[in-house]
C-alpha positions in Angstrom: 9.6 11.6 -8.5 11.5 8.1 -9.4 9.6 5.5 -9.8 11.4 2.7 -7.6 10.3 5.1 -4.6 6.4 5.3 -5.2 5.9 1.6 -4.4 7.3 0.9 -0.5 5.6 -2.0 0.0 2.5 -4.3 -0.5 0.3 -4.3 2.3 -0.9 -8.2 3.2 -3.7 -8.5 5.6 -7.2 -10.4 5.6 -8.7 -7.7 4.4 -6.2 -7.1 1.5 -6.5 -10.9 0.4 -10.2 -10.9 0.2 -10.4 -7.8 -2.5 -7.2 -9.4 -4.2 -9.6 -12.7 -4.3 -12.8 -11.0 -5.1 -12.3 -8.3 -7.1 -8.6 -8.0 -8.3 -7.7 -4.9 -6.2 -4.4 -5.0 -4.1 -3.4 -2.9 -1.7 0.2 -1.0 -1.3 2.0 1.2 1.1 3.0 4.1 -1.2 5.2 7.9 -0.8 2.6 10.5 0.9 3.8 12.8 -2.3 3.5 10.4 -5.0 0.0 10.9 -7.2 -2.4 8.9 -8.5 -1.4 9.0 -11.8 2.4 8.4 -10.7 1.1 5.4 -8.9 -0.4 3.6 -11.7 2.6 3.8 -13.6 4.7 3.1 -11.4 2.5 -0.2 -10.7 2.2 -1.0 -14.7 6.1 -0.7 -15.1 6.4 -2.9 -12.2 4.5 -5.7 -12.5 3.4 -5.9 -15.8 -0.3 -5.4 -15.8 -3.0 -2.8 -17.1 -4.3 -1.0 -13.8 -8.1 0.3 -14.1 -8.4 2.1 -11.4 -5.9 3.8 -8.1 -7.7 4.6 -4.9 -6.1 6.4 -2.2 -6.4 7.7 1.2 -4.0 8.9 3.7 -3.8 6.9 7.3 -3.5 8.8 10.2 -1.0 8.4 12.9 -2.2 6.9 15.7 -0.7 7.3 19.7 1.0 4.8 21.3 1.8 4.6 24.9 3.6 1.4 27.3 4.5 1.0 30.6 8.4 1.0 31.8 9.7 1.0 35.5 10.8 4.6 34.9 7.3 5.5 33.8 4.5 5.7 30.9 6.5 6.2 27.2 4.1 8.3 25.1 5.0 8.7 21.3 3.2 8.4 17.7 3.2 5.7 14.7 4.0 7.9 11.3 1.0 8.6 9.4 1.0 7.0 5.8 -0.6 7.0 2.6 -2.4 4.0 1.2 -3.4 2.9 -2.6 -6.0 0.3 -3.8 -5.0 -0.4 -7.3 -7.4 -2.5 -9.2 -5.7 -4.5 -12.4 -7.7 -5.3 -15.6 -9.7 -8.7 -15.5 -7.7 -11.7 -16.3 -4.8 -10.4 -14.7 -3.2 -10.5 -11.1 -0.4 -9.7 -9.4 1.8 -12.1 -7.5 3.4 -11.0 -4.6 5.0 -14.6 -3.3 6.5 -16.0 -6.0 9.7 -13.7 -5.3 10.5 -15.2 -1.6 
């Protein structure tokens, strides 16, 4: 699998700053295919850091509905995979300083 299509995107929420804070674990939006092992290279070759440790966990779709003047739409949001990705102490990743 190439690398540039493991990583979609960092996931930034509350929740996602505090263990960034805390404990040096971020959080990223990653291909439902793509390993654990693909995913901590792919976040070393990135970013430049030493990852401990890859969590992940797949997020299931969840059903949406809303209200039009022709009826109720009913559909689904995509299910995704997620990966915490703790980095080696005394490093961090920065997200912001590429806007």
């Amino acid at each position: 699998m190439a690398k540039k299509n493991i990583l979609i995107k960092p996931i930034i929420t509350e929740k996602s700053e505090k263990l960034s804070a805390k404990r040096k674990t971020y959080c990223f939006k990653v291909d439902k295919k793509a390993n654990k092992i693909e995913i901590k290279n792919a976040v070393e070759e990135m970013f430049n850091v030493s990852v401990e440790s890859v969590n992940t966990m797949v997020v299931p779709g969840k059903a949406k509905s809303r209200n039009t003047k022709s009826g109720v739409l009913r559909g689904r949001k995509p299910s995704y995979k997620k990966a915490y990705v703790k980095v080696a102490e005394g490093e961090e990743i920065d997200f912001y300083t590429e806007l």
